[in-house]
C-alpha positions as CSV (number, residue, x, y, z in Angstrom):
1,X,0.0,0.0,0.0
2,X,1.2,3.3,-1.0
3,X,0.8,7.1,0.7
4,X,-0.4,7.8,-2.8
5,X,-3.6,6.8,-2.5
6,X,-6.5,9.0,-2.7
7,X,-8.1,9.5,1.0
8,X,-6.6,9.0,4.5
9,X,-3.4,8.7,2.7
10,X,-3.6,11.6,0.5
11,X,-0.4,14.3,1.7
12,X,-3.0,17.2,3.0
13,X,-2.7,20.9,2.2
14,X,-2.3,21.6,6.5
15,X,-2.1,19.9,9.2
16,X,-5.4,19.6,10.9
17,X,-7.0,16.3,11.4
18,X,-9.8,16.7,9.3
19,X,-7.9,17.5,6.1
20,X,-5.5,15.0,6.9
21,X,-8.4,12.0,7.0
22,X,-10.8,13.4,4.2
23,X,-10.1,13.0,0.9
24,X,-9.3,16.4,-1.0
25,X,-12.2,18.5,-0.6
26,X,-14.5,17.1,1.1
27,X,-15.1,17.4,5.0
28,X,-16.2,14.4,7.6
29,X,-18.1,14.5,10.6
30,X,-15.5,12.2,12.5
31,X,-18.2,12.6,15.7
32,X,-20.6,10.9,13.1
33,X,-18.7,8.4,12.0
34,X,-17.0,7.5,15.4
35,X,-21.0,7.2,17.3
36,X,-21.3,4.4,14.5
37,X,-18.6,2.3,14.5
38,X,-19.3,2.6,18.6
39,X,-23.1,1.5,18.2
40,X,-22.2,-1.8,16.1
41,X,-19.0,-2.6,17.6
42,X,-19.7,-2.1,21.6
43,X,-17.0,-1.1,22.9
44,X,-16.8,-1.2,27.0
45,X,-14.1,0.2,29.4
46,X,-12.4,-2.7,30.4
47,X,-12.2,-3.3,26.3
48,X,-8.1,-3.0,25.3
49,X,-8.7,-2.2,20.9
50,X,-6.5,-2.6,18.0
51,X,-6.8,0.6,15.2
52,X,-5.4,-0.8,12.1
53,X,-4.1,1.7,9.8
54,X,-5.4,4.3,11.9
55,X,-3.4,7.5,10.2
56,X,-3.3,10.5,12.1
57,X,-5.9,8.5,15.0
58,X,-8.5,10.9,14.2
59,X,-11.3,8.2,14.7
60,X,-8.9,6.1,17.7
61,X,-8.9,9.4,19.5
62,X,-12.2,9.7,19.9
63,X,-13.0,6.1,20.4
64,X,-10.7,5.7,23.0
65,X,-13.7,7.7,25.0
66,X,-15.1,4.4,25.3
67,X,-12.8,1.5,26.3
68,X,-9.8,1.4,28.0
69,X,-7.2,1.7,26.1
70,X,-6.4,1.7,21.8
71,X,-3.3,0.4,20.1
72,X,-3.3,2.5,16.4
73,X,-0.6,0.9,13.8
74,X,0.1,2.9,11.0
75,X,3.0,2.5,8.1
76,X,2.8,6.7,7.5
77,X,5.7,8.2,9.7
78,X,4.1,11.8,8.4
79,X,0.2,10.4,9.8
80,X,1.7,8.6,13.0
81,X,4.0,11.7,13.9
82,X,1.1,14.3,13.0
83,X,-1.2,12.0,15.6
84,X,1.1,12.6,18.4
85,X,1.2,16.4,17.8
86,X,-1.5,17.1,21.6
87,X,-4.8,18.0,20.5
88,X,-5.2,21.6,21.2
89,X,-1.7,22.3,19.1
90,X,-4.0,21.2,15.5
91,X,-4.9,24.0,13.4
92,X,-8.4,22.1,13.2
93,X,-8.4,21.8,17.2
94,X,-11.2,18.9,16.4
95,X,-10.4,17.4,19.9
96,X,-11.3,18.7,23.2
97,X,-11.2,15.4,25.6
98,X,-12.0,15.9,28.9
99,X,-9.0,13.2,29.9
100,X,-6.0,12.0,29.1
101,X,-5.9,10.0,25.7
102,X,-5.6,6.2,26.0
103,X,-3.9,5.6,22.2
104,X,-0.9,4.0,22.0
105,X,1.0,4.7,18.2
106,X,3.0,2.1,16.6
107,X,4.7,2.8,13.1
108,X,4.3,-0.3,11.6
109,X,3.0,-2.4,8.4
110,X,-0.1,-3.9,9.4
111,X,0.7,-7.2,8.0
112,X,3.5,-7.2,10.6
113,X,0.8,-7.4,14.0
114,X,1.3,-10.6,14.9
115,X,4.6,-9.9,15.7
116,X,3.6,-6.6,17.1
117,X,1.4,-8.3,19.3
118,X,1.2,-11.6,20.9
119,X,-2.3,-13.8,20.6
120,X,-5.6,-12.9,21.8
121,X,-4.2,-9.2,23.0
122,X,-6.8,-7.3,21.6
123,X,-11.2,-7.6,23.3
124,X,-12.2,-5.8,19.7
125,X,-10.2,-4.9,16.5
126,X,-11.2,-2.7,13.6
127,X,-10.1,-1.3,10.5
128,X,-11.7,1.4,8.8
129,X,-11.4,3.6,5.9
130,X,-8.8,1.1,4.2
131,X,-9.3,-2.6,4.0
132,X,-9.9,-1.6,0.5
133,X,-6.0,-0.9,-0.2
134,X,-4.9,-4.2,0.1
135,X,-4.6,-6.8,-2.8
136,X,-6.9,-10.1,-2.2
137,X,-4.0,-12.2,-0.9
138,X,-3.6,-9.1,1.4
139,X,-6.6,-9.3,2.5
140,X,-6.5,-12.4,3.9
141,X,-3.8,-12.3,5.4
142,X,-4.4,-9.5,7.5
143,X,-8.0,-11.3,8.4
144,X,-5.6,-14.2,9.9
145,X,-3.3,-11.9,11.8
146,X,-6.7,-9.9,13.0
147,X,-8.4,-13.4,14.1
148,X,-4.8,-14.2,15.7
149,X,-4.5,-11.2,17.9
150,X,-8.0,-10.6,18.6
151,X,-9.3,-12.5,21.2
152,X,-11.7,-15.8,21.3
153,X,-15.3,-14.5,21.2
154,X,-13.9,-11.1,20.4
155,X,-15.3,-8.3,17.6
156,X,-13.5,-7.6,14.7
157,X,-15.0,-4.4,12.5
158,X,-13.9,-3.6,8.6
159,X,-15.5,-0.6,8.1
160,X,-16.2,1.5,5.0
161,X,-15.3,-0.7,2.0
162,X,-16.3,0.0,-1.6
163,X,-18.7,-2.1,-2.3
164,X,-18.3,-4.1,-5.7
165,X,-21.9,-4.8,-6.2
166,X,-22.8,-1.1,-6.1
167,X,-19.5,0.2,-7.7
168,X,-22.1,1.9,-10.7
169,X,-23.7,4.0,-7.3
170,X,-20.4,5.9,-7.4
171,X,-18.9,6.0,-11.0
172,X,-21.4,8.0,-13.5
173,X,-20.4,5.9,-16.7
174,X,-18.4,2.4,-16.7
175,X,-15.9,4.4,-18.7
176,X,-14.6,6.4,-16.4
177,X,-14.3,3.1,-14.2
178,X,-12.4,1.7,-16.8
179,X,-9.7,4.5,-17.9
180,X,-9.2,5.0,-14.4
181,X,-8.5,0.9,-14.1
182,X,-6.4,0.9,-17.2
183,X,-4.4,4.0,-15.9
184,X,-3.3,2.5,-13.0
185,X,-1.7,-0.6,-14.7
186,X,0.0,1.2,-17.0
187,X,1.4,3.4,-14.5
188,X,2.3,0.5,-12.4
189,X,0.1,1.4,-9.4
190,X,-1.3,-0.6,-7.0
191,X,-5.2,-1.1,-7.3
192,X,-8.3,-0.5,-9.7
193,X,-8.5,2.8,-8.7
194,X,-8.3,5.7,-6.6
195,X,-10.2,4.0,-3.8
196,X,-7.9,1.0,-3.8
197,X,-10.1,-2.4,-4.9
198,X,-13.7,-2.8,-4.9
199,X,-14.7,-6.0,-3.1
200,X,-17.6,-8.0,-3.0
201,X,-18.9,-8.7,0.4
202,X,-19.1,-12.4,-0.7
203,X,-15.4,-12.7,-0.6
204,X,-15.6,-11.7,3.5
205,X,-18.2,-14.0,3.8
206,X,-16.5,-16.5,1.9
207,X,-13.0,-16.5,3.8
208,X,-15.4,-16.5,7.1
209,X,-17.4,-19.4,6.7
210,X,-13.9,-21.1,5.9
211,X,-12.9,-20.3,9.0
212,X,-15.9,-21.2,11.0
213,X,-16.6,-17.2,12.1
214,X,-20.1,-15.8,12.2
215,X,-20.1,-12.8,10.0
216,X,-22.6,-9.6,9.3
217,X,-22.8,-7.5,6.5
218,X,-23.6,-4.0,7.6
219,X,-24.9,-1.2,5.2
220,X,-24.2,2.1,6.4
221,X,-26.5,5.0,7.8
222,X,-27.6,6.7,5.0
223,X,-26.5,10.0,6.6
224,X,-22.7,8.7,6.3
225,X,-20.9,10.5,3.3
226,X,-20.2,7.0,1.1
227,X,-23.0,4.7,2.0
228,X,-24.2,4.7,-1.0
229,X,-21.3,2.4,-2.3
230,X,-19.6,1.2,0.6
231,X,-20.3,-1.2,3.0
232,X,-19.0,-2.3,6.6
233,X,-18.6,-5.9,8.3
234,X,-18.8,-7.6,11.9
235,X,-17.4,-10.7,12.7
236,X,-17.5,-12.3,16.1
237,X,-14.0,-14.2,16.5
238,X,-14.9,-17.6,17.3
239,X,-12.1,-19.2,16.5
C-alpha cells in the first residue's frame, strides 16, 4: 500500500486532522462516524482495541472515549507523527477530551501485528477507511493476523469498504471506471482505482465461513458520506 492513494493517505494541504483523513475537498463528521462504529462494535471500558491503519488516529482518539485503552498501527511516519502532535496544538483543534488520551501509536505495516502483538491481545479490532487498499492475498492475510490477535469470542470491525456490487452508485459511466483501471496498470500502481479495490462482500463471507466465524454485513446510515457504495462488516472471533 502506498501514501499515494486518494483518501486518508492523500499528503493534506495543513495539518489539521480533518484535512489529513478526508479525501481532498471534502469534510467528515468524525463525531458521526466515530458514534457508528461505537453503536455496532460495543465497545466497554475494560475493552483493550487494535486501530489498524489508523493515520493521524483521528477516529482512535475519539473512540478511546469508550474503552480502555487503543493500540493504532500505522505505516505513515508523516500520519503517525502528525497524531502525536497534543490535541489543542491542530490547526483544526477537532479534539477537546476531557481526559488523558488512552492511544498508544506504533509505526508499523499492518501485516506485521502478529509480531507486534502476541495472541488474543486485543477484546475488539477494527479497521476502517482502508481494507480496500490491500490486494486479495492481502486481505487475507491480515483477516488471519486480525483473528490471531483478537481474542476468542472477540469483535473484529472492517468498516467503510467500496462495495463491488454497487460500484455503478459511485462511477457516472463504466468508462470512467475503466480509464481510471487501465491508468493505474499502465502506470504500475497498486489497485483498480483511486479507492484501492472494490470487493464483493461475498469474498468476507466466503473467507469466514472457511474459518468457521459468524459474520454480518452492515450497510451504512444513510446519513454517512459513502454509504451509498460502501459497505461495513462484523465478525465475532470464534475461532
Amino acid at each position: 500500500m502506498s501514501d499515494k492513494f486518494i483518501g486518508k493517505w492523500a499528503f493534506p494541504i495543513d495539518d489539521s486532522l480533518l484535512e489529513q483523513s478526508a479525501r481532498r475537498g471534502e469534510q467528515y463528521d468524525f463525531e458521526k462516524i466515530a458514534k457508528d462504529i461505537i453503536g455496532k462494535v460495543h465497545f466497554e471500558s475494560h475493552d483493550v482495541v487494535l486501530d489498524l491503519c489508523c493515520g493521524n488516529a483521528a477516529l482512535a482518539k475519539i473512540i478511546s472515549k469508550t474503552c480502555k485503552e487503543i493500540h493504532g498501527v500505522d505505516f505513515s511516519e508523516k500520519l503517525i507523527e502528525t497524531a502525536k502532535i497534543p490535541p489543542a496544538s491542530q490547526s483544526g483543534k477537532i479534539f477537546l477530551p476531557s481526559r488523558e488520551l488512552a492511544v498508544v501509536l506504533h509505526l508499523s505495516d499492518a501485516l506485521n501485528i502478529d509480531k507486534l502483538f502476541q495472541e488474543d491481545f486485543f477484546d475488539k479490532s477494527y479497521c476502517y477507511f482502508s481494507f480496500q487498499y490491500f490486494d486479495k492475498k492481502k486481505r487475507e492475510d491480515i483477516l488471519e493476523k486480525l483473528s490471531r490477535v483478537t481474542k476468542h469470542n472477540g469483535v473484529i470491525f472492517l468498516g467503510d469498504i467500496p462495495d463491488k456490487t454497487r460500484m455503478w452508485n459511485f462511477y457516472p459511466t463504466q468508462l470512467k471506471f475503466y480509464r481510471e483501471k487501465i491508468s493505474r496498470l499502465i502506470q504500475f500502481k497498486e489497485g483498480e482505482c483511486d479507492l484501492g479495490w472494490w470487493i464483493n462482500p461475498k469474498e468476507i463471507i466466503d473467507w469466514c465461513e472457511r474459518k468457521k466465524l459468524p459474520v454480518t454485513i452492515l450497510q451504512q446510515e444513510k446519513t454517512l458520506p459513502h454509504a451509498h457504495y460502501r459497505f461495513d462488516v462484523l465478525i465475532k472471533n470464534s475461532k
